[in-house]
N, C-alpha and C positions, 0 to 999 in steps of 0.2 A: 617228483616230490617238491622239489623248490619252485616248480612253477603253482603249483597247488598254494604253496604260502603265500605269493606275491599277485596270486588270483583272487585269494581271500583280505588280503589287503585292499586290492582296489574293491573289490564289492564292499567292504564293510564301508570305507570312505566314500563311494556313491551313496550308497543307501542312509549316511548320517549326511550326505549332501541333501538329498531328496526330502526328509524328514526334517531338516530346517528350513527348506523352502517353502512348505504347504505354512508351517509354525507364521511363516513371516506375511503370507501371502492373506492366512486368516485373520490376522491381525492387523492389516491394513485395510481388509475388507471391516472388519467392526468400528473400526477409528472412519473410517467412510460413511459406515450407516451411522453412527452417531453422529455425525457431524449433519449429516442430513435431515435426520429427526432435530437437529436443534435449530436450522434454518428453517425448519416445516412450524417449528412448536412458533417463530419467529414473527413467522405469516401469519398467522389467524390475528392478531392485533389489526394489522392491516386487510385484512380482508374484513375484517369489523367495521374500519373504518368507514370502507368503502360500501359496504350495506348499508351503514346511518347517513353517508354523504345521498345513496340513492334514495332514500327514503326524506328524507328534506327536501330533495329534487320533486318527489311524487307532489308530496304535501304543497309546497310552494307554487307545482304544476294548477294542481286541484284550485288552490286559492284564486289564483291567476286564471284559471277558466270561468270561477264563479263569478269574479267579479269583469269578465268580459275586457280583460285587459290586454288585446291579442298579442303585440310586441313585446309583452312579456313572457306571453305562451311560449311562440315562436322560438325563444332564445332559452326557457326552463327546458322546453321537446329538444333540442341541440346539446344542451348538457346534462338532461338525463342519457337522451344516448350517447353520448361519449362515455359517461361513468358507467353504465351499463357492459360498454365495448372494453370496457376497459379491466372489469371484472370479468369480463368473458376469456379473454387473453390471459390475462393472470389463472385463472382457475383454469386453463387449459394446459398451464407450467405445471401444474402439479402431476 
């Protein structure tokens, strides 16, 4: 009989162990994902950016062909694909 009480003591203090562990573990898990959704919501500004920088790049490319300005082809074809590579790595972070 007294081992039965001092049995039931340790289970009940396991099981109120185990039962604040999951408590603590979910709740580090959502302080997580929110912290992630708010570096994600963070990103699209910059990845914005980096659309509009590529699209200057095109336009500026195109201008720079029409008017047969090769030196400056040359060096617009170099930094679109850098910004290109460069969205490419980033959107592969995500």
């Amino acid at each position: 009989m007294r081992y039965t009480r001092h049995f039931a003591s340790i289970a009940l203090a396991v099981g109120m162990l185990l039962a604040g562990a999951s408590v603590v573990s979910a709740a580090d898990w959502r302080d997580s994902y929110q912290g992630g959704r708010r570096e994600f919501r963070g990103d699209y500004g910059r990845v914005e950016r980096m659309r509009a920088n590529i699209a200057r790049d095109r336009a500026r490319l195109e201008e720079d062909m029409r008017w047969r300005r090769w030196d400056r082809v040359r060096r617009d074809r170099a930094d679109l694909a850098r910004d290109e590579r460069e969205l490419d790595r980033y959107g592969r972070r995500w």
